[in-house]
N, C-alpha and C positions, 0 to 999 in steps of 0.2 A: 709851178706857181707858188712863191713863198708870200705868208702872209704874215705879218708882223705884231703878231699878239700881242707885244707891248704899247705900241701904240694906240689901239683901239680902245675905247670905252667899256665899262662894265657892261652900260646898254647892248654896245656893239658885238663884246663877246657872247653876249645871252642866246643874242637873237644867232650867232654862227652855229654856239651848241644847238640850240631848237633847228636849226636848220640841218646839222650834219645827224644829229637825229632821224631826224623826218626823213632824210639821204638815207640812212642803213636801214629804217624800215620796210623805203621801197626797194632796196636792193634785195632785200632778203625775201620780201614779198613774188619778187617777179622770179628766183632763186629758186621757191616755193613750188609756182604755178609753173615755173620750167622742169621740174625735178618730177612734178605730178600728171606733166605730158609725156611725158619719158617713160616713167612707170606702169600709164595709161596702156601706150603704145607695146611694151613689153608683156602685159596682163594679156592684152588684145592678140599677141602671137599664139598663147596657149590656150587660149579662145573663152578667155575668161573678162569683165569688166574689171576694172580696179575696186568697183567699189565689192561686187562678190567675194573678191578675197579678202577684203580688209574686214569683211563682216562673215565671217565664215561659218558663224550658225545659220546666216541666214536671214536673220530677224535685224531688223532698222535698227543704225546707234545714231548715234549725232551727223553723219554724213560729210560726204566730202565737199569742200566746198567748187561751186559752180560759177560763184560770181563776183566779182570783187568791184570794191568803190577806187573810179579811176583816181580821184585828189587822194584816197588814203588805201592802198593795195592790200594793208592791215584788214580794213572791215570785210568780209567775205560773207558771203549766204548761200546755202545749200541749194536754195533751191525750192525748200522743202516750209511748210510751214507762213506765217506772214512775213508781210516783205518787210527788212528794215526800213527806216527810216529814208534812208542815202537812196535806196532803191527805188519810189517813192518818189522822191524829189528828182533824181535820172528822168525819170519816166515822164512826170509834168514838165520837165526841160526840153522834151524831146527826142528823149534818147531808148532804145530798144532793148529789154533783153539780152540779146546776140552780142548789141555794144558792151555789156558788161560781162561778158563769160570772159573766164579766164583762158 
């Protein structure tokens, strides 16, 4: 698919970069939460959690993330603490927990 950036509008090109943006965010996002099912799974063989090892005194840091906002894969929550906002407004939509786990 060739697209012809000379022709297109300033407006036009704006809006492609904000779009090929928001494109590698979620790429990288799902990239992310694939690479941390993975990890998961491998922790899981030596009979360990992922998050056990990544906190290996023991004592709670910032946590892994558990949940992510489906329009932006960027915002994620632990789990832990109050819900964001996006979580929040899922939830009065009608949508579950479960639906947001990564």
């Amino acid at each position: 698919m060739a697209i012809d950036l000379e022709k297109m509008s300033k407006d036009e090109l704006k809006q492609l970069r904000s779009d090929v943006d928001k494109a590698l965010k979620t790429v990288e996002a799902r990239r992310r939460a694939e690479a941390k099912r993975a990890a998961d799974a491998v922790a899981k063989e030596y009979g360990f959690s992922l998050d056990e090892l990544i906190t290996a005194d023991g004592k709670g840091g910032k946590g892994v993330p558990k949940y992510a906002n489906p329009s932006d894969p960027t915002q994620t929550w632990t789990g832990r603490g109050r819900k964001p906002n996006w979580v929040n407004e899922s939830l009065a939509n009608g949508a579950s927990l479960d639906d947001l786990k990564i």
